[in-house]
mmCIF file as Biopython writes it, N, C-alpha, C and O atoms, coordinates in Angstrom:
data_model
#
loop_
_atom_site.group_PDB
_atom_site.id
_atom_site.type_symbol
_atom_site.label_atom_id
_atom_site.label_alt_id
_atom_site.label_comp_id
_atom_site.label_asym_id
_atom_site.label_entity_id
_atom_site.label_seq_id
_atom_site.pdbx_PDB_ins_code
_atom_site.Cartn_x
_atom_site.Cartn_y
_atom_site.Cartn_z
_atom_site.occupancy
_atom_site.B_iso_or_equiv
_atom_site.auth_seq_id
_atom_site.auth_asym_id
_atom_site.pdbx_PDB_model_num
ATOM 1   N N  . UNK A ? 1  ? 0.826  -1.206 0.000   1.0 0.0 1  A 1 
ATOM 2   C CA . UNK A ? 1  ? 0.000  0.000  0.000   1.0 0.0 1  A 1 
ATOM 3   C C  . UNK A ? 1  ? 0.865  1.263  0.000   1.0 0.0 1  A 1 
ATOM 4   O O  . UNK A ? 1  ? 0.636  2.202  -0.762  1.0 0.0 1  A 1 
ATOM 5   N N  . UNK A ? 2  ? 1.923  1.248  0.934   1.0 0.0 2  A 1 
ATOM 6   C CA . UNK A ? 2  ? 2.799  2.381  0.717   1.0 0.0 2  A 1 
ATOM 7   C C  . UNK A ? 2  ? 3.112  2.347  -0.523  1.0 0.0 2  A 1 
ATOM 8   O O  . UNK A ? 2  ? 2.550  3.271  -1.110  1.0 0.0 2  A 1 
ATOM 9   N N  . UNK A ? 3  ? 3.824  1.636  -1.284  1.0 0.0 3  A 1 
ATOM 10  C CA . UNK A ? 3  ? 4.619  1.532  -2.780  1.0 0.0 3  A 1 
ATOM 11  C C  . UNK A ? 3  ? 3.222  2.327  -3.803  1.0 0.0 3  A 1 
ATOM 12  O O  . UNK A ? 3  ? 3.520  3.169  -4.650  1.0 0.0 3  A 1 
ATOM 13  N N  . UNK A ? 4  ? 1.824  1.938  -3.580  1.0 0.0 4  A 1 
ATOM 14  C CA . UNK A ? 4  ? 0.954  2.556  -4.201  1.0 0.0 4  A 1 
ATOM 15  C C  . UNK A ? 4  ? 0.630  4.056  -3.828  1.0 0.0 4  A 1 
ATOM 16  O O  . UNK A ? 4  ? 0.325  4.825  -4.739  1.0 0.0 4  A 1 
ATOM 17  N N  . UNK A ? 5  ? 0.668  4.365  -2.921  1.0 0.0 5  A 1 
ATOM 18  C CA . UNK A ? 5  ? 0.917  6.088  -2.425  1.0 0.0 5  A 1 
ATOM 19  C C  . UNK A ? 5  ? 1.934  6.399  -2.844  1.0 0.0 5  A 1 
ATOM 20  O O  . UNK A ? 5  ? 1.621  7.383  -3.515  1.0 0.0 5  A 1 
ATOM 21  N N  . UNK A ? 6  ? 3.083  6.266  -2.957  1.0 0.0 6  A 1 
ATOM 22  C CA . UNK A ? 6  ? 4.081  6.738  -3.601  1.0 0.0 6  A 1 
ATOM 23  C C  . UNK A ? 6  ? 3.873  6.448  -5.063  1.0 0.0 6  A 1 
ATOM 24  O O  . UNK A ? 6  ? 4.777  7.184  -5.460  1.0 0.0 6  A 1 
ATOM 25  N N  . UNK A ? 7  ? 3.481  6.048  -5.927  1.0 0.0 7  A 1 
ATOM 26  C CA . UNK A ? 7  ? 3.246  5.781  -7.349  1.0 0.0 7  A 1 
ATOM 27  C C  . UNK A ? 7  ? 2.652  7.208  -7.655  1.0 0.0 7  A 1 
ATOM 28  O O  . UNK A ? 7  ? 3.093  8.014  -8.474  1.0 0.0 7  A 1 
ATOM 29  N N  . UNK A ? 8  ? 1.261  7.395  -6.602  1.0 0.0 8  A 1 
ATOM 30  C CA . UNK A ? 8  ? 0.106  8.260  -6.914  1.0 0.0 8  A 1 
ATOM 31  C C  . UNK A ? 8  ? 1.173  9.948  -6.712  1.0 0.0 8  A 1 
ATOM 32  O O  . UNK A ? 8  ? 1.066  10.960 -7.405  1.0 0.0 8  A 1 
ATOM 33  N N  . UNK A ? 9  ? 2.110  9.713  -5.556  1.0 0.0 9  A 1 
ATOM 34  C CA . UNK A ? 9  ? 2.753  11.053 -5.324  1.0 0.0 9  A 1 
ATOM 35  C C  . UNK A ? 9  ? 3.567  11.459 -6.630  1.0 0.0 9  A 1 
ATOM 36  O O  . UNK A ? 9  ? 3.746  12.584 -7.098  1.0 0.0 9  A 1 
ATOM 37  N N  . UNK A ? 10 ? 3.952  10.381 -7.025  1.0 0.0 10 A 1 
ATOM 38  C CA . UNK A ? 10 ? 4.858  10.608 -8.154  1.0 0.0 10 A 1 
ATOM 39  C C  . UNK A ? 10 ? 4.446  10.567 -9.953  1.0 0.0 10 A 1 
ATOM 40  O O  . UNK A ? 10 ? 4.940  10.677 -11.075 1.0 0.0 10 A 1 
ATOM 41  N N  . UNK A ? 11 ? 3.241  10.336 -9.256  1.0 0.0 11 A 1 
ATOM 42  C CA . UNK A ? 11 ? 2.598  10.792 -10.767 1.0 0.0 11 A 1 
ATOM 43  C C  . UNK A ? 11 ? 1.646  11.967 -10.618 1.0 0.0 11 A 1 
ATOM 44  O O  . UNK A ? 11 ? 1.112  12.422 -11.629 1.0 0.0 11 A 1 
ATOM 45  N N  . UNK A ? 12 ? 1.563  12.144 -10.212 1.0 0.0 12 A 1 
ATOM 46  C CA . UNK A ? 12 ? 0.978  13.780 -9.621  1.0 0.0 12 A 1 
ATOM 47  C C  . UNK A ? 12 ? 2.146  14.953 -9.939  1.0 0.0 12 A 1 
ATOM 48  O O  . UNK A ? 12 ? 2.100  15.897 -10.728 1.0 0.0 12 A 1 
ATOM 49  N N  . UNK A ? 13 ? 3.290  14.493 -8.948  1.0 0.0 13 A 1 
ATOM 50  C CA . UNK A ? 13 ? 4.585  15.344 -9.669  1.0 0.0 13 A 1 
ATOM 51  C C  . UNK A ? 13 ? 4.779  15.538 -10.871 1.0 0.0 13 A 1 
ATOM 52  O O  . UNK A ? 13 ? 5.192  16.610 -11.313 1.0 0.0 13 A 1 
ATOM 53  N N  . UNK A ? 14 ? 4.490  14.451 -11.622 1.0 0.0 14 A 1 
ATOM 54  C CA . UNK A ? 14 ? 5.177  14.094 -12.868 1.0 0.0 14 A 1 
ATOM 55  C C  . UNK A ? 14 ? 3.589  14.800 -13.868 1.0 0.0 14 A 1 
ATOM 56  O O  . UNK A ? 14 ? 3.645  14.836 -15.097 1.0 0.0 14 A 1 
ATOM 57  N N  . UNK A ? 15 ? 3.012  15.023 -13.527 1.0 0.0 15 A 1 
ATOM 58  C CA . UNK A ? 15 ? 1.805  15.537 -13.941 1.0 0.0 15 A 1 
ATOM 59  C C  . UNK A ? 15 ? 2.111  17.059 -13.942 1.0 0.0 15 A 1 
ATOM 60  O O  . UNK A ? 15 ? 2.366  17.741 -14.934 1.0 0.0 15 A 1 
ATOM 61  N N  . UNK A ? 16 ? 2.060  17.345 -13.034 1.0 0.0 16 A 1 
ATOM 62  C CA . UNK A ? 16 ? 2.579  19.124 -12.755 1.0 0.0 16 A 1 
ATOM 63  C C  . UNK A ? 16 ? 4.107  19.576 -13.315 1.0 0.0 16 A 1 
ATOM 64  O O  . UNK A ? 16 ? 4.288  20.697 -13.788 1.0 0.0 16 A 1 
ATOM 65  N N  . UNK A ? 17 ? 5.043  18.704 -13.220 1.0 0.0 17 A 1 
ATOM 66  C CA . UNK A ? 17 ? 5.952  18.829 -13.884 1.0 0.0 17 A 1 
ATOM 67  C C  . UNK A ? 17 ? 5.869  19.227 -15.212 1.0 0.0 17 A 1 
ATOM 68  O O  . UNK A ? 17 ? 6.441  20.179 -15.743 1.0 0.0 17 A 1 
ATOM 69  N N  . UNK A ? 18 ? 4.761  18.046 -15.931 1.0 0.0 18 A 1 
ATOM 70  C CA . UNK A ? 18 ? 4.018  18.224 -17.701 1.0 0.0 18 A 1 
ATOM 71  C C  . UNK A ? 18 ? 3.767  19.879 -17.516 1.0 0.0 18 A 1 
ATOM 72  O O  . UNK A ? 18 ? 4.280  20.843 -18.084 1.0 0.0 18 A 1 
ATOM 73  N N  . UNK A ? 19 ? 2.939  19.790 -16.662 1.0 0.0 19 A 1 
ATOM 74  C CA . UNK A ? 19 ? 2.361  21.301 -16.731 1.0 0.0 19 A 1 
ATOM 75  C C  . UNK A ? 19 ? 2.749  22.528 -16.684 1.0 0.0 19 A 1 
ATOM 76  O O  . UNK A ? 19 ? 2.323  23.496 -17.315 1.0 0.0 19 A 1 
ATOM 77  N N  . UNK A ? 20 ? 3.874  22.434 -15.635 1.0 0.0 20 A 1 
ATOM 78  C CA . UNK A ? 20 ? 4.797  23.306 -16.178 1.0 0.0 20 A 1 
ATOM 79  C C  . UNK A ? 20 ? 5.759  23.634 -17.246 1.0 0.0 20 A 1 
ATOM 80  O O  . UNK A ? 20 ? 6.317  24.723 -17.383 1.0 0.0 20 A 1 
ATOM 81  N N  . UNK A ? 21 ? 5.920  22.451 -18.092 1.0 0.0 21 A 1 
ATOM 82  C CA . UNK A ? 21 ? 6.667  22.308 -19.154 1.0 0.0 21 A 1 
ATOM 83  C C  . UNK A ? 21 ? 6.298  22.857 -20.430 1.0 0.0 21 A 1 
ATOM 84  O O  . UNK A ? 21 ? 6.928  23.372 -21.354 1.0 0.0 21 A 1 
ATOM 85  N N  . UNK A ? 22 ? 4.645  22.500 -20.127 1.0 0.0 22 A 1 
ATOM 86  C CA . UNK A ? 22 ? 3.830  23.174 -21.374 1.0 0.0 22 A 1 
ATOM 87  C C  . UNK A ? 22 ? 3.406  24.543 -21.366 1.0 0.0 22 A 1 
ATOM 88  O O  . UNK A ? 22 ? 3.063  25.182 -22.361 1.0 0.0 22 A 1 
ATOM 89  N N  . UNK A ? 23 ? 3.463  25.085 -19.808 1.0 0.0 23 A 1 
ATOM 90  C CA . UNK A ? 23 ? 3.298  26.688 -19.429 1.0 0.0 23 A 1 
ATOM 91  C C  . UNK A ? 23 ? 4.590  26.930 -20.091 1.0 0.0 23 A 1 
ATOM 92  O O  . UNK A ? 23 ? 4.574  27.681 -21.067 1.0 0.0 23 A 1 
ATOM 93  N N  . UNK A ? 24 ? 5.786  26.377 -19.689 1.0 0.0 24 A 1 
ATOM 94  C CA . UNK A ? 24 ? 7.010  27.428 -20.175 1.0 0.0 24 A 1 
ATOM 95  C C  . UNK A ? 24 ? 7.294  27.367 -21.837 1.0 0.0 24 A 1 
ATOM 96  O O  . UNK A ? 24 ? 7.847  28.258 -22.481 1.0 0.0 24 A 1 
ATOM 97  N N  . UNK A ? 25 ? 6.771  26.079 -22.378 1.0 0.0 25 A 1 
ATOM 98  C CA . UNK A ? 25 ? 6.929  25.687 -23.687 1.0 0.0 25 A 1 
ATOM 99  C C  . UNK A ? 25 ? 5.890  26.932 -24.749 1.0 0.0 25 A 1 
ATOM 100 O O  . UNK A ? 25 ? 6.140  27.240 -25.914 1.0 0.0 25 A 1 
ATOM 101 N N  . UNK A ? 26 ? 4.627  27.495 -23.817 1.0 0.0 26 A 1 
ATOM 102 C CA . UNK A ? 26 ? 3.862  28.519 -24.625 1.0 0.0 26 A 1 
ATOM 103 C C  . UNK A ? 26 ? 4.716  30.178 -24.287 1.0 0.0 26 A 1 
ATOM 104 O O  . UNK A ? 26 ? 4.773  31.207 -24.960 1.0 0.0 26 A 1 
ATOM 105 N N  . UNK A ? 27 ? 5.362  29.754 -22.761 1.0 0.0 27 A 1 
ATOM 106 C CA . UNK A ? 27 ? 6.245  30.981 -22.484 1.0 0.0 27 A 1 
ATOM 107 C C  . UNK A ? 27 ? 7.142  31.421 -23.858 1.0 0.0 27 A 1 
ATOM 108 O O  . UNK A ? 27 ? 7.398  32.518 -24.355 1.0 0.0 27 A 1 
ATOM 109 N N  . UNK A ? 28 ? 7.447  30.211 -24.179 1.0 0.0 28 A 1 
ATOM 110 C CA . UNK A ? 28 ? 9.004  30.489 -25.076 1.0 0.0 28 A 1 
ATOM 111 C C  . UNK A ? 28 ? 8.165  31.043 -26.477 1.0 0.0 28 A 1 
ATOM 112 O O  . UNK A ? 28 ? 8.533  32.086 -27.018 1.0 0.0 28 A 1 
ATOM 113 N N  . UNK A ? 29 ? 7.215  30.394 -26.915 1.0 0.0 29 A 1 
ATOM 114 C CA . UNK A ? 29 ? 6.411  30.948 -28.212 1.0 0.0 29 A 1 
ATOM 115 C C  . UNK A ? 29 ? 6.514  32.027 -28.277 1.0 0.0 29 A 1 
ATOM 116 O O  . UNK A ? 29 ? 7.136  32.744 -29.061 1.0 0.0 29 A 1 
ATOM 117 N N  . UNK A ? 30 ? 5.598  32.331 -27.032 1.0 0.0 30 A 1 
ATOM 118 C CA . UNK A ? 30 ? 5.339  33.902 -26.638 1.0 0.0 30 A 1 
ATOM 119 C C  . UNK A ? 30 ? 6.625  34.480 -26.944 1.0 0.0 30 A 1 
ATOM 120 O O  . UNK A ? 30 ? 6.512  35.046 -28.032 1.0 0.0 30 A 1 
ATOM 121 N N  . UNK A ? 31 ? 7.780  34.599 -26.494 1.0 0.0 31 A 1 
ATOM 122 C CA . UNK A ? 31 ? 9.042  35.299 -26.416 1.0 0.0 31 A 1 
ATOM 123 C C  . UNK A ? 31 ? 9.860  35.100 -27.615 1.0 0.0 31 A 1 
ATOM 124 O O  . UNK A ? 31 ? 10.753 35.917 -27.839 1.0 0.0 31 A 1 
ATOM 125 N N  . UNK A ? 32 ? 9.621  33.867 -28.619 1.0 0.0 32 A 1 
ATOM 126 C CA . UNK A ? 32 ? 10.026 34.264 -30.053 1.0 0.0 32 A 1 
ATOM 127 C C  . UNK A ? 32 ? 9.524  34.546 -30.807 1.0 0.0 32 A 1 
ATOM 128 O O  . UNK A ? 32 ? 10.129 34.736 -31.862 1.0 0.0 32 A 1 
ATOM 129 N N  . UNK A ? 33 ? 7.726  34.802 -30.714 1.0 0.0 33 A 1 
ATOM 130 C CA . UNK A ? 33 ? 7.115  35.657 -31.465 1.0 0.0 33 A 1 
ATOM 131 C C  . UNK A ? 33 ? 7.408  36.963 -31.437 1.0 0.0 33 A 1 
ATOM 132 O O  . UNK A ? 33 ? 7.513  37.611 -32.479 1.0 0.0 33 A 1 
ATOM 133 N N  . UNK A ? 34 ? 7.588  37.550 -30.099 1.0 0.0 34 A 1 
ATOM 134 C CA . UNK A ? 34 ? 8.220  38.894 -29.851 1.0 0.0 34 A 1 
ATOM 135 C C  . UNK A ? 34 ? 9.214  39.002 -30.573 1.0 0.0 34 A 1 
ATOM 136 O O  . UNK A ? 34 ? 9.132  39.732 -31.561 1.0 0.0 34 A 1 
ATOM 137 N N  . UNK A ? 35 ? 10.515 38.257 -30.262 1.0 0.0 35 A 1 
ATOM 138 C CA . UNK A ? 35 ? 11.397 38.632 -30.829 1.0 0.0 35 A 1 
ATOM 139 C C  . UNK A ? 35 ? 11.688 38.948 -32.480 1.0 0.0 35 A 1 
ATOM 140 O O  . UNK A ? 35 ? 12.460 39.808 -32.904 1.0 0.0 35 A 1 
ATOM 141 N N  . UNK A ? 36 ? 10.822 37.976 -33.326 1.0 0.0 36 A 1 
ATOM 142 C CA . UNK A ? 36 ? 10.476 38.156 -34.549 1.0 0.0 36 A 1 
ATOM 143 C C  . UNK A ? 36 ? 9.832  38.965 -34.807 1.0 0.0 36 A 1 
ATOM 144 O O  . UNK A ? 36 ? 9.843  39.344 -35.978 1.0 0.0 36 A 1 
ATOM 145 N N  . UNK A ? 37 ? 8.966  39.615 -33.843 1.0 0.0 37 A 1 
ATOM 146 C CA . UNK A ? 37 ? 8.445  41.291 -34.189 1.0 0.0 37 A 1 
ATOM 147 C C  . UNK A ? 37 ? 9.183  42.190 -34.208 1.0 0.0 37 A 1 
ATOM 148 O O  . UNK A ? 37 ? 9.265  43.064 -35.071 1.0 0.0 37 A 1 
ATOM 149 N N  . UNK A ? 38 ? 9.991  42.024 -32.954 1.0 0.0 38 A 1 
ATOM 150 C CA . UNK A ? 38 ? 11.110 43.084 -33.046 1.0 0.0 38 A 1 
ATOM 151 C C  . UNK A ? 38 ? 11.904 42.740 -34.264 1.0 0.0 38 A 1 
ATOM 152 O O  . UNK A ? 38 ? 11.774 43.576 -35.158 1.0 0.0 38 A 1 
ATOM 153 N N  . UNK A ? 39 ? 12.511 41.964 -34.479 1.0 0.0 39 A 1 
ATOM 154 C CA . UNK A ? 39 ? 12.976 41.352 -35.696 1.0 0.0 39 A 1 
ATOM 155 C C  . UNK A ? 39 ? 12.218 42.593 -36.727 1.0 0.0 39 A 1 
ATOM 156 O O  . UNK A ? 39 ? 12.311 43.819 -36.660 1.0 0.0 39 A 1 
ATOM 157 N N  . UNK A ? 40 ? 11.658 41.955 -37.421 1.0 0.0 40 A 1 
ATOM 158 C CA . UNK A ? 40 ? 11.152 43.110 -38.280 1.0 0.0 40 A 1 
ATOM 159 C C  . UNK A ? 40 ? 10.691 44.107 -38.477 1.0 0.0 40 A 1 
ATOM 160 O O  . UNK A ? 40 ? 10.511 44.541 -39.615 1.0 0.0 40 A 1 
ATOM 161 N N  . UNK A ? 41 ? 10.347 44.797 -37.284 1.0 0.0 41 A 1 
ATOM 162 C CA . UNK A ? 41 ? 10.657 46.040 -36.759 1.0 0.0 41 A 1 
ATOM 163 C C  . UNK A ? 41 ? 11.875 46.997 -37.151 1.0 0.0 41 A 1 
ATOM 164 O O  . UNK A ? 41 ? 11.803 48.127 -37.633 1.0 0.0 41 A 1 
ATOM 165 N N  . UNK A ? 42 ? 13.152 46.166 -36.780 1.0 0.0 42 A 1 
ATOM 166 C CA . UNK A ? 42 ? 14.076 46.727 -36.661 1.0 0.0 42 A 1 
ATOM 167 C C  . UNK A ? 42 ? 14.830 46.783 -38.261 1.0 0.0 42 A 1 
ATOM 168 O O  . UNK A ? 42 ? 15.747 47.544 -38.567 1.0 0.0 42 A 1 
ATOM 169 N N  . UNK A ? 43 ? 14.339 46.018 -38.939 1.0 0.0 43 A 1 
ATOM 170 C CA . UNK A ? 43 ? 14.547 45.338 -40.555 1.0 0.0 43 A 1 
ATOM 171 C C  . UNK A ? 43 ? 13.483 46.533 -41.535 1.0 0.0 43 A 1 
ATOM 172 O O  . UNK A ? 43 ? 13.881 46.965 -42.617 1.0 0.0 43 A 1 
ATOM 173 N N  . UNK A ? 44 ? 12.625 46.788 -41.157 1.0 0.0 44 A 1 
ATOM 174 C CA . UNK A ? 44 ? 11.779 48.181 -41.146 1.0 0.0 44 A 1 
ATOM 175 C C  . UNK A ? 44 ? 12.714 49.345 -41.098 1.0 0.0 44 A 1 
ATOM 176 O O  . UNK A ? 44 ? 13.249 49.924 -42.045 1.0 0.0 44 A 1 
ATOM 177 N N  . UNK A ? 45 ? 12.814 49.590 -39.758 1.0 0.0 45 A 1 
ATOM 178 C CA . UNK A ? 45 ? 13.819 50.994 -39.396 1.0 0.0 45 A 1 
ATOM 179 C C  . UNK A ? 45 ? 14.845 51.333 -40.439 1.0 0.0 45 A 1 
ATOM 180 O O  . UNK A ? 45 ? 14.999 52.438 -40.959 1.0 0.0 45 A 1 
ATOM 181 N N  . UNK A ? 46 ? 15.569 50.166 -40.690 1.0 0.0 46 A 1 
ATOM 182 C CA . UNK A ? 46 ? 16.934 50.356 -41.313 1.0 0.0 46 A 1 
ATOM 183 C C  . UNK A ? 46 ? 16.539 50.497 -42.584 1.0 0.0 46 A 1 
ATOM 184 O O  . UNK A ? 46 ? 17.299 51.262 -43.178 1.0 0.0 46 A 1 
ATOM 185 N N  . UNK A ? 47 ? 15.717 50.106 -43.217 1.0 0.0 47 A 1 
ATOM 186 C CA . UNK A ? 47 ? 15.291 49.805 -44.996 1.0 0.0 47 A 1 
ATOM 187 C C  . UNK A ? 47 ? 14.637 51.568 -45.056 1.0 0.0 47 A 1 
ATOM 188 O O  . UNK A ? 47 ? 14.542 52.212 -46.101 1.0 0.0 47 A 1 
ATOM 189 N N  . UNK A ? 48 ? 14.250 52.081 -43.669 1.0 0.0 48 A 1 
ATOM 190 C CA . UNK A ? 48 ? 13.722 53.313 -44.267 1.0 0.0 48 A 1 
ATOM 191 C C  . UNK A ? 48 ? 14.663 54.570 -43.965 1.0 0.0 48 A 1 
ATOM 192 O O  . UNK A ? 48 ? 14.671 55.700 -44.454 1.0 0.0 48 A 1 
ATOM 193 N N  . UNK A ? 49 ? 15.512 53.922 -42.909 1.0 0.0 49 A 1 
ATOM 194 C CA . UNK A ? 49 ? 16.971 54.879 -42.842 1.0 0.0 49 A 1 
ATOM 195 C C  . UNK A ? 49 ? 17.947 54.936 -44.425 1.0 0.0 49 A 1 
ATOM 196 O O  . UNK A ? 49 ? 18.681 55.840 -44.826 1.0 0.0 49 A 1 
ATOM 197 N N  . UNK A ? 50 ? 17.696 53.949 -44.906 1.0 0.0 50 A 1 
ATOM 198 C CA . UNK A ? 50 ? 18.477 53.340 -45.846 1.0 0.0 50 A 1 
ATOM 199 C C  . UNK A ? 50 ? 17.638 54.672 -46.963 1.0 0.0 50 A 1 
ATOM 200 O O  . UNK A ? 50 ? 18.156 55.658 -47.486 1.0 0.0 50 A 1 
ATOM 201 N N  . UNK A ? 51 ? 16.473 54.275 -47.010 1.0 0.0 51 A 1 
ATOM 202 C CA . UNK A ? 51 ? 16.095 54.909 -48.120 1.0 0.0 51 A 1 
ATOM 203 C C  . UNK A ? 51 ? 16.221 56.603 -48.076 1.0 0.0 51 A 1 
ATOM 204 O O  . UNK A ? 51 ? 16.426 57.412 -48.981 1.0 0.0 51 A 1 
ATOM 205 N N  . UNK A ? 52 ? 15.977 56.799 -46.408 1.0 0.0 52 A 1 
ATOM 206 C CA . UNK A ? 52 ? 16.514 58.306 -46.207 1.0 0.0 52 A 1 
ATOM 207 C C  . UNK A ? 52 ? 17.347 58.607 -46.907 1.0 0.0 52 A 1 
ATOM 208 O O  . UNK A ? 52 ? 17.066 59.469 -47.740 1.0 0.0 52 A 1 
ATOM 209 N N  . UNK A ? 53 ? 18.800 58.018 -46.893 1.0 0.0 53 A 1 
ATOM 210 C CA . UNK A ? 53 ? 19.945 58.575 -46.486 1.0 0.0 53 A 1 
ATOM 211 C C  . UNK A ? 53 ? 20.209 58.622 -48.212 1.0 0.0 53 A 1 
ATOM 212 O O  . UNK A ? 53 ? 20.910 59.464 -48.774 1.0 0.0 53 A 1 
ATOM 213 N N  . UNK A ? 54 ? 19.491 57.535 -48.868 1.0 0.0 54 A 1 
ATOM 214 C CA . UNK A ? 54 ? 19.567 57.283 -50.441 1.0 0.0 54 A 1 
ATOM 215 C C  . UNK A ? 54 ? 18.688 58.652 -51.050 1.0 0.0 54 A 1 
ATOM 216 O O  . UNK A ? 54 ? 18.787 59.112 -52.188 1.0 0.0 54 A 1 
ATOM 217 N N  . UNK A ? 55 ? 17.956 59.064 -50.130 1.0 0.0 55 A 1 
ATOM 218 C CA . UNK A ? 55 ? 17.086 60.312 -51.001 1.0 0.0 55 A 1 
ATOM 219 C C  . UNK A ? 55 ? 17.634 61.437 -51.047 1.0 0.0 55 A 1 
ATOM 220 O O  . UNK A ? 55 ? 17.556 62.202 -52.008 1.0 0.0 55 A 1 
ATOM 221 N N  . UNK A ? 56 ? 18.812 61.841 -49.035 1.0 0.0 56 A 1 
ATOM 222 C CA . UNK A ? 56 ? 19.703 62.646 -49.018 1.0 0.0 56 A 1 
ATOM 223 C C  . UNK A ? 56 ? 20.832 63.102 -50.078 1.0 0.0 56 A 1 
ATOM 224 O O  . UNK A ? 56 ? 21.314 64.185 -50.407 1.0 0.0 56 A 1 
ATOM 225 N N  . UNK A ? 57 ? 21.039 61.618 -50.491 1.0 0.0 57 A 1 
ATOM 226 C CA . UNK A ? 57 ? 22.626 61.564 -50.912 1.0 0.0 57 A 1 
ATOM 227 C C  . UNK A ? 57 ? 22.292 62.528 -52.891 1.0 0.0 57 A 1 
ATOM 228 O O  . UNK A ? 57 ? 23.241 62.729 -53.648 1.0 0.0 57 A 1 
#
């Protein structure tokens, strides 16, 4: 009976463990979708600095 309480503790862990894995696994989405915004954001900026500096010149 003990060996079966401990099964149940450790799949409970191992349950929440999942769960946190899949919270941080949508974390990381989240944070390289950002970064690919900024990404082209910044791919933006420069193409219109670029074209500034081409209208200056």
């Amino acid at each position: 009976q003990i060996i079966i309480i401990k099964q149940k503790a450790t799949f409970i862990e191992m349950e929440k463990l999942k769960k946190d894995m899949e919270s941080k696994d949508i974390e990381i989405q989240k944070i390289k979708q950002e970064v690919q915004v900024k990404q082209k954001e910044i791919i933006e900026q420069q193409k219109n600095t670029q074209i500034n500096e081409n209208k200056d010149n």
